[in-house]
C-alpha positions in Angstrom: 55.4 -14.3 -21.6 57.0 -16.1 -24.3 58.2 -18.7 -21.9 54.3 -19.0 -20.9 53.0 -19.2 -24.8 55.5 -21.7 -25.3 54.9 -24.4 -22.9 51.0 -23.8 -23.7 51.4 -25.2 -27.0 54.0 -27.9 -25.7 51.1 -28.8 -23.2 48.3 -28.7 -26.0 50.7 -31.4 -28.1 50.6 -33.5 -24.3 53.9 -32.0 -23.2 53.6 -32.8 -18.6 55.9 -31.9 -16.1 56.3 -34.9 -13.9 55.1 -34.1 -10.5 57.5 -35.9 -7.4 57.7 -34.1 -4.1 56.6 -36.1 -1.3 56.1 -39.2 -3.3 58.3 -42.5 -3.6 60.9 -42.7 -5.7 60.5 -44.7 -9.2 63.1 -45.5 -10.9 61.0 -45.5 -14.5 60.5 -41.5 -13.5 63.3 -40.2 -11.2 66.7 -40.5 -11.7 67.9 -40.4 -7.5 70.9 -38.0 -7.6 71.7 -38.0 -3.9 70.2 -38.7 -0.5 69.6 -36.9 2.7 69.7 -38.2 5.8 66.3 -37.1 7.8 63.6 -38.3 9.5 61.3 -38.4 6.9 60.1 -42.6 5.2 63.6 -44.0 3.0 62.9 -43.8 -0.5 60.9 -40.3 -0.3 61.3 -37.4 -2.3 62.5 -34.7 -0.6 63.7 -32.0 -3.2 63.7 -32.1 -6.8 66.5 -31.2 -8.5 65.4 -30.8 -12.0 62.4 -30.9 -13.6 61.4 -33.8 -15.6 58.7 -34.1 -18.4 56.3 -36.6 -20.3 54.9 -36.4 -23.4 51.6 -38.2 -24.4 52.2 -40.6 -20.9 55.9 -41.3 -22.0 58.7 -40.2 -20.3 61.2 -38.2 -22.2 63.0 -36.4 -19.5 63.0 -38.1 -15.8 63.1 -35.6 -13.0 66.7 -35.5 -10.9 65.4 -36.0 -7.0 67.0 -36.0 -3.8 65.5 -38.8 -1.6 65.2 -39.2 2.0 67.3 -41.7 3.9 66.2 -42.7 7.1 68.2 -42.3 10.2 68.9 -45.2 12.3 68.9 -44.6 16.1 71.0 -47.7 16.5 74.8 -45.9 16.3 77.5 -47.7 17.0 78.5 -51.4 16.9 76.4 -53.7 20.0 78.7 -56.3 21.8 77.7 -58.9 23.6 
């Protein structure tokens, strides 16, 4: 409850968590902590690893992310 009050009066000052799953990683709001090899697009968010904030459209804490690396099918070195 407290926890609640106070991030309503943060949010009345302009206080935004920074919303980043599923989106493309930018460097002026994430800060990419490690990648995952999967299937998913290279350079996507996959898991958000904490929580980062703006205040008045300025960042003041960028969110830590996980970001998607895509898998090459190609494995192995091709002779000719």
């Amino acid at each position: 409850m407290v926890y609640q009050k106070m991030m309503k009066i943060l949010s009345d000052y302009g206080l935004e968590p920074i919303e980043c799953m599923g989106k493309k990683s930018d460097p002026l709001l994430h800060d990419v902590i490690c990648r995952m090899q999967c299937t998913d697009e290279s350079g996507t968010i996959v898991e958000e690893i904490g929580k980062g904030y703006s205040l008045k459209s300025k960042v003041i804490r960028p969110s830590k992310v996980m970001v998607a690396e895509k898998i090459s099918k190609d494995e192995g070195e091709i002779n000719g």
